[in-house]
N, C-alpha and C positions, 0 to 999 in steps of 0.2 A: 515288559515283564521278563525277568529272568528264569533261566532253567527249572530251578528248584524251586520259585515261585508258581511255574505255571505246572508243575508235576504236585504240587502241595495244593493247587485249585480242582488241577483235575481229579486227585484223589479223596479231597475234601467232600467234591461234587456225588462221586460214586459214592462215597459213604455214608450220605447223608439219603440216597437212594435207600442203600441198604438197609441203612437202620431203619429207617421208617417202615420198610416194609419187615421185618424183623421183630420190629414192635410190636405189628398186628396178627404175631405171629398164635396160635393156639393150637393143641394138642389135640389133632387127628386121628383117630388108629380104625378107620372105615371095616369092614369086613365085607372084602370082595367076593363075589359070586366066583360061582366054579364056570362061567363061561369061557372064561382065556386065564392062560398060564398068569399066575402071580408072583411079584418077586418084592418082598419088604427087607428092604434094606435099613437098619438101624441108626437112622435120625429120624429127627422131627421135622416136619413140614412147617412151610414158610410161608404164609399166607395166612389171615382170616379170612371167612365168607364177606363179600363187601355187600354194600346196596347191589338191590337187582338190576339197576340202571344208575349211570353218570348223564349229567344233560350237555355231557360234553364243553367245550371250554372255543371262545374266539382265541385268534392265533394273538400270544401275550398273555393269555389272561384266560382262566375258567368264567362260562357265562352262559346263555343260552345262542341261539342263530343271532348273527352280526347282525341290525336292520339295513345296511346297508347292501347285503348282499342280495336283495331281491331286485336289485335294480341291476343287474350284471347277469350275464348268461350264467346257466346251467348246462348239467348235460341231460335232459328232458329231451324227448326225440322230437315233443311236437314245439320246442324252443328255439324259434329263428336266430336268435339274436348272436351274433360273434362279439369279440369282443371289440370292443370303441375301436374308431379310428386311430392310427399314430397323430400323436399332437406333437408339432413343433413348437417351440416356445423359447423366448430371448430371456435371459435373466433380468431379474428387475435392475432399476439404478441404483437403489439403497445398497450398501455392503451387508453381507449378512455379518453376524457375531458369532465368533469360533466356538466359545464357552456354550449358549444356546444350540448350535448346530450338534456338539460332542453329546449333551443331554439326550436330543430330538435321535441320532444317532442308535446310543445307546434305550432307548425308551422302545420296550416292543410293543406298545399299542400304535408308534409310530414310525422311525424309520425302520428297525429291526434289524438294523446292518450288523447286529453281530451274530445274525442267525447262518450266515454264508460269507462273512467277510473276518481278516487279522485284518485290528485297526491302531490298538493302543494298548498299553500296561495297565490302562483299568478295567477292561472286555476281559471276563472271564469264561473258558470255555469257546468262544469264536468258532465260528465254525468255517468250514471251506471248499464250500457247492462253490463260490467267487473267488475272484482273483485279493489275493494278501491284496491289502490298500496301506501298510503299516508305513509306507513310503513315496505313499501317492503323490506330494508335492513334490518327488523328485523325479518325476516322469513328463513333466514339461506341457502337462494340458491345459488348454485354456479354460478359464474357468465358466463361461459358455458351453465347453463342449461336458465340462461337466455336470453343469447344471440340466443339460437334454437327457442328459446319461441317467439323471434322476429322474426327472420329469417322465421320461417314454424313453427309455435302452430300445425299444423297437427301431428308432428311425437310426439308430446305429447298428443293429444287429435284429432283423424282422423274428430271428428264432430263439430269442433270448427267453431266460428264464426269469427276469430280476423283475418284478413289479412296476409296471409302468406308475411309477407314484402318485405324477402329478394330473395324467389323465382319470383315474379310475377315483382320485377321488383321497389317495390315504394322506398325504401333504400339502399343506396349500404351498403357493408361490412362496411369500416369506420364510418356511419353514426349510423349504427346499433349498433355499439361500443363503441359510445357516448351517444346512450340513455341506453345504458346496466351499461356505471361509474355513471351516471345522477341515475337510478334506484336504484343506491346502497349508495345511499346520502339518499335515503328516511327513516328517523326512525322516523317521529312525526306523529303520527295519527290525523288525518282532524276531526273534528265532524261538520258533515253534519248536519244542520236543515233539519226537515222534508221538503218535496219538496210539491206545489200546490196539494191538493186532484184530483181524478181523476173527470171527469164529466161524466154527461151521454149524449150518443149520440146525443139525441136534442138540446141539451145545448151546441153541438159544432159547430153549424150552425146556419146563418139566415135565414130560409123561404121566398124565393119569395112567395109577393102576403100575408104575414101574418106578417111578423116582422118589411117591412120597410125600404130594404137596399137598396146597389147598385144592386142586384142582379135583384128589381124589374124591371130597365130599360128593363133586357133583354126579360121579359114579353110583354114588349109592341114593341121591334124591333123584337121577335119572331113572334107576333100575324100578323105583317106586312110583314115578311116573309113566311108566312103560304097562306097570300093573294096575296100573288104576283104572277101574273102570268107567265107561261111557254112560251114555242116559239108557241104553239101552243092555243093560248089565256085562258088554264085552268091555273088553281092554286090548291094547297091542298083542299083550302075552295072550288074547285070545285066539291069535294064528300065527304068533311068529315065537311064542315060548317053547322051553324047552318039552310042554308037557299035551304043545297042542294037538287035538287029535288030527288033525292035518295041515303039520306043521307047515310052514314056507319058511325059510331062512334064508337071514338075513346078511350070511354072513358078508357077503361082498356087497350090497346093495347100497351102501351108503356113498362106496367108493365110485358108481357111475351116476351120481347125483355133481351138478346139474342135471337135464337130460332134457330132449325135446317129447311133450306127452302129448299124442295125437287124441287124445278125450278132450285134451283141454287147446289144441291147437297153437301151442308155445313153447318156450323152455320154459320150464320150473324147477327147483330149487327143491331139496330133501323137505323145508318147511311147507311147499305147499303140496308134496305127497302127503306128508305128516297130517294136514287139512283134511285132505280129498280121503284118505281114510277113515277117520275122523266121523266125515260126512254120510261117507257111503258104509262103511260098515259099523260106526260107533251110535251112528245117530245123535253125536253128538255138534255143538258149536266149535269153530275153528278157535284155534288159539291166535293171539296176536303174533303177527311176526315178531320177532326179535323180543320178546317177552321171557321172562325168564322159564318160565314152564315151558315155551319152547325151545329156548336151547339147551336144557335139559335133555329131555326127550331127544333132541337129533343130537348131542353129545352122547347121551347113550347108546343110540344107535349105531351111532359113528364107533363108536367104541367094540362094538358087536364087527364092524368089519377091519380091527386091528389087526394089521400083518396082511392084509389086500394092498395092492395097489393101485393108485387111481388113473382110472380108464375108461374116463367119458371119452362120449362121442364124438368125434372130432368131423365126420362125412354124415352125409342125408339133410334133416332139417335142421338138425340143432346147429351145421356148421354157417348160416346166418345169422342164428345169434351169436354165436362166437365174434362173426366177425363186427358185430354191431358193438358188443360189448370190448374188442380190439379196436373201435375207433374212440371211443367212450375214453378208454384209458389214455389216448393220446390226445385227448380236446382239452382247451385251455380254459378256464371256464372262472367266473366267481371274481371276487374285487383285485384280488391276487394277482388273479391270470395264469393260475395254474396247471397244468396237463399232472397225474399219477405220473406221466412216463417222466417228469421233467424230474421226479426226487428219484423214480424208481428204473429205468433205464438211464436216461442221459449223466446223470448225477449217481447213479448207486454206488455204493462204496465210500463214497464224499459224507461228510458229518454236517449235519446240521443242527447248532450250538451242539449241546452235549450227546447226539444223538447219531448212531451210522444210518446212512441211506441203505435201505437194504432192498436187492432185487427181489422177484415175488414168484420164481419158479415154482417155487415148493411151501408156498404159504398157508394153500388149501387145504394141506394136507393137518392141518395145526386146529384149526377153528372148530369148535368155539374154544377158546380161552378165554383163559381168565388172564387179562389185561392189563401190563405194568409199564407206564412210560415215564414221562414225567409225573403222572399223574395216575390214581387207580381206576379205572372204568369197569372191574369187576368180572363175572364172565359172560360175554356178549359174543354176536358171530360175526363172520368174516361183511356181512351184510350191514350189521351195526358200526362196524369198525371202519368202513367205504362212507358211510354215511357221518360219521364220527372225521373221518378224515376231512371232508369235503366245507365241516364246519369249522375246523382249525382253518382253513386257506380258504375263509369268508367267502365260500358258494353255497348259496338257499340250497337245501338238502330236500331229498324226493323223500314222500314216503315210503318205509322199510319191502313194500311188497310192490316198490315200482318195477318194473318191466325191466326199468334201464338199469338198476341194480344184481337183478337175476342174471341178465345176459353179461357185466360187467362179470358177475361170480363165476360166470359160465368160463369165458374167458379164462379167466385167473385160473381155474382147476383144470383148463387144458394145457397152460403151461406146467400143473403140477402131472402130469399124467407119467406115469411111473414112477409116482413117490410112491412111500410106504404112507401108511392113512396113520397119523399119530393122536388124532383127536380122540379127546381134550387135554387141552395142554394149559397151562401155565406160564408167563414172561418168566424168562433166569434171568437177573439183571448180573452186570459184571460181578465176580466176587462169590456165588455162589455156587 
């Protein structure tokens, strides 16, 4: 693929983003409470309300949980299981066929090599977590040592990232053998154009309540959720309104969520205060986690401590689960065999197909949003989105109010600890 070929893909790619989300664009004008400074800038917001829930998608393809992935580790505390053994394995005898390997190749239900690999002039977008292959049969390898390098890259590199293929299960032999004759037809080197500069973290969201978007709607069904009353005729604004007669404010409290809560003898998460209130002063039923009525509500809230910064706990009890939820991110887990830290440390900054790896310092600070990737997921929390991820890289997904989800969140918001709290926010995709 030439210069202006691969700059006409990749701009094709982004605009076909855009539009689409552009399309679903309708004509917001919310009226914001007098709680925090307002600033309406004159355009129009970029979003529709989407479904309250996406069922999320296997990696290649929108679907439900892979069935395969319950047969592979998770990261469940009480899940012994690691991942398979390294498999050594000889190539069959048969030759494989170049034409079926480039297909198998290209096909993300199964090799997926252009999610992390430059291969050829028909890969559009390629990404490069992996090394260019656009010239691989001029590196002189056997095609045995190729064919292992598919099969299990563990027994050549035990810390690799690439999908053990042929152990876990995504290839069979013959298929493996096809993209190994495929591999060795490669001798013309790709020249990549440079790919989009990176942005800086503000610059990859819209701000409820400052820039304008869809995002704002959820300000004004949060503020309405906030006022709704329980079985027992309160509501949140029954002690945290502007008008309560003993009021408690809120204004920082969202920002030292996670936190460890000695009532409850764990960390918990803003949704399961949000519960335990609920509970104990509404007399009401808890909301579902990751339900849209509750991220509503703790986007509200969140919103209520805009311009705090966040400053969970890092010492005492909570710093256990930190550290639990800090091995969590680095376990490799699912048919994949994936680790968070393998996109989000090892790999950050690297593109994956049309997509930057992006590190998660200051991620906390964003959620809930309203969610734009390849695909719309609507607005969901950073809990949805952990769990959303884990079913793109085929790992069986914990329920939304697992343990090991809280302590993962827990984690992520002490690396964001001295951010500014920008929740709720919006994906800006390029262009906007």
């Amino acid at each position: 693929m030439n210069q202006s070929a691969w700059k006409g893909a990749v701009a094709g790619a982004w605009a076909l983003r855009v539009a689409l989300s552009v399309a679903m664009a309708v004509a917001l004008a919310p009226a914001h409470a007098q709680h925090q400074p307002q600033h309406q800038p004159q355009h129009q917001p970029r979003h529709a309300s989407p479904p309250a829930h996406a069922q999320g998608h296997v990696m290649g393809g929108h679907g439900a949980v892979a069935p395969e992935s319950k047969d592979f580790a998770t990261i469940a505390y009480d899940d012994a299981r690691g991942p398979r053994p390294v498999q050594r394995r000889h190539p069959p005898a048969a030759a494989g066929d170049p034409a079926l390997g480039m297909r198998l190749a290209h096909d993300e239900t199964k090799g997926r090599c252009l999610n992390c690999h430059v291969m050829d002039a028909g890969g559009a977008l390629p990404g490069d977590v992996g090394p260019d292959l656009s010239a691989y049969a001029t590196l002189g390898r056997d095609p045995a040592y190729t064919f292992q390098q598919l099969w299990d890259a563990r027994a050549h590199n035990p810390a690799t990232a690439m999908p053990p293929f042929g152990t876990h299960g995504l290839l069979e032999e013959t298929e493996v053998a096809h993209i190994v004759a495929y591999l060795h037809t490669l001798n013309r080197p790709l020249r990549v154009p440079p790919r989009p500069a990176p942005r800086a973290a503000r610059d990859r969201v819209f701000v409820a309540g400052v820039d304008f978007s869809a995002a704002d709607q959820y300000l004004d069904a949060g503020r309405d959720a906030f006022a709704e009353p329980g079985a027992n005729g309160k509501s949140c604004a029954s002690c945290h309104g502007r008008h309560a007669a003993k009021r408690v404010d809120l204004k920082d409290a969202a920002a030292r969520f996670p936190r460890y809560s000695e009532a409850q003898g764990r960390a918990i998460g803003l949704e399961e205060q949000v519960n335990a209130c609920r509970a104990n002063r509404m007399a009401s039923a808890p909301l579902p986690i990751g339900s849209r009525n509750m991220n509503l509500l703790t986007g509200y809230v969140k919103y209520l401590a805009r311009g705090s910064k966040i400053a969970v706990a890092t010492d005492g009890p909570g710093a256990a689960a930190i550290e639990r939820g800090r091995a969590s991110f680095g376990r490799k887990a699912g048919q994949l065999n994936f680790a968070c830290a393998d996109c989000h440390t090892s790999h950050a900054g690297r593109w994956l197909r049309g997509q930057r790896l992006q590190r998660l310092e200051r991620t906390a600070a964003e959620w809930p949003k309203h969610f734009i990737a390849v695909h719309e997921l609507g607005y969901i929390s950073l809990r949805f989105r952990i769990r959303h991820c884990q079913i793109v890289t085929r790992t069986a997904p914990l329920p939304l109010h697992a343990q090991e989800y809280v302590d993962l969140e827990y984690y992520l918001a002490s690396l964001a600890n001295g951010s500014a709290m920008l929740a709720p926010t919006q994906t800006r995709l390029r262009g906007e």
